[in-house]
C-alpha positions in Angstrom: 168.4 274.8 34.7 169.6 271.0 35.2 172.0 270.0 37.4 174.4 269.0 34.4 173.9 272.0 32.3 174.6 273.9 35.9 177.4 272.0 36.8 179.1 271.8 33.3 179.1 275.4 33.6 180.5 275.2 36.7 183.5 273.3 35.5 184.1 275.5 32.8 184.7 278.3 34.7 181.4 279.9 33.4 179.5 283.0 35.8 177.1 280.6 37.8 176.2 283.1 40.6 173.1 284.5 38.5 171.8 281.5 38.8 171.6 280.9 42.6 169.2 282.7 45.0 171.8 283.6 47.6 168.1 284.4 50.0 168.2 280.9 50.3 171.9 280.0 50.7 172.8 278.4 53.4 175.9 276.6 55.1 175.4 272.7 56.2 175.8 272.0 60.0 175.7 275.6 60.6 172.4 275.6 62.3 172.7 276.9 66.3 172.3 274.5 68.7 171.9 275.9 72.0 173.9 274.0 75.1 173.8 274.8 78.7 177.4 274.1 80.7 178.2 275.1 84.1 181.3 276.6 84.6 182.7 277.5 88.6 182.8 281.3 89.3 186.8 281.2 88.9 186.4 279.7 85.6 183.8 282.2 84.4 186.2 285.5 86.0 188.9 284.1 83.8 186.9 283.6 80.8 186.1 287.4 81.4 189.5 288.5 81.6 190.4 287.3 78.8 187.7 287.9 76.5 188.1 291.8 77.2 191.4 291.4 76.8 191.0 289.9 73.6 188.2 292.3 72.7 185.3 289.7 72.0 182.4 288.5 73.9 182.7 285.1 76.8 180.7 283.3 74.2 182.7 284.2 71.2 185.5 283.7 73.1 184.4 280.2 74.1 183.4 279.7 70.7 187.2 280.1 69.1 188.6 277.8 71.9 186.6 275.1 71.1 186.6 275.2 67.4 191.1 275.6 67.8 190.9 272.3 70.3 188.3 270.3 67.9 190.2 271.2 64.6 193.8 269.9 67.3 192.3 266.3 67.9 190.9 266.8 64.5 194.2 266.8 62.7 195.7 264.5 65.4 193.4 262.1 64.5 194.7 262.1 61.2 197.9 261.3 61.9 
C-alpha cells in the first residue's frame, strides 16, 4: 500500500492496524542507553528506602524521578 492510500485511510477513520506489522513497531528515542553515575552510600540507602516503600526497583525508581524533573523544566521552559 502507498503512503497516501495508507494515510487517506487513516484520516478517514478506516481499520489501518491490518496493515502494520506490529513485530516491527517500534517507539522513536526509546532505545536504552546505558549511563554509569556515582551516587554516595547515603544517597543510594535513601534511594532504597524509598523504592521499597514505593514498591519499585532503585532504577525504576530513579527512572520516574528523572522523567517528573525533565517533563518540570520541560514545561517551565515553555512558559
Amino acid at each position: 500500500m502507498k503512503a497516501k492510500t495508507f494515510d487517506r485511510k487513516f484520516d478517514s477513520g478506516a481499520k489501518i492496524i491490518d496493515q502494520l506489522d506490529l513485530n516491527k513497531a517500534r517507539r522513536i528515542g526509546a532505545d536504552a542507553k546505558r549511563v554509569n553515575v556515582d551516587f554516595p552510600a547515603w544517597m543510594v540507602d535513601s534511594l532504597d528506602r524509598e523504592a521499597r516503600r514505593l514498591g519499585v526497583t532503585r532504577q525504576s525508581l530513579i527512572k520516574l524521578w528523572l522523567a517528573d524533573k525533565l517533563g518540570q523544566a520541560a514545561t517551565a521552559s515553555k512558559l
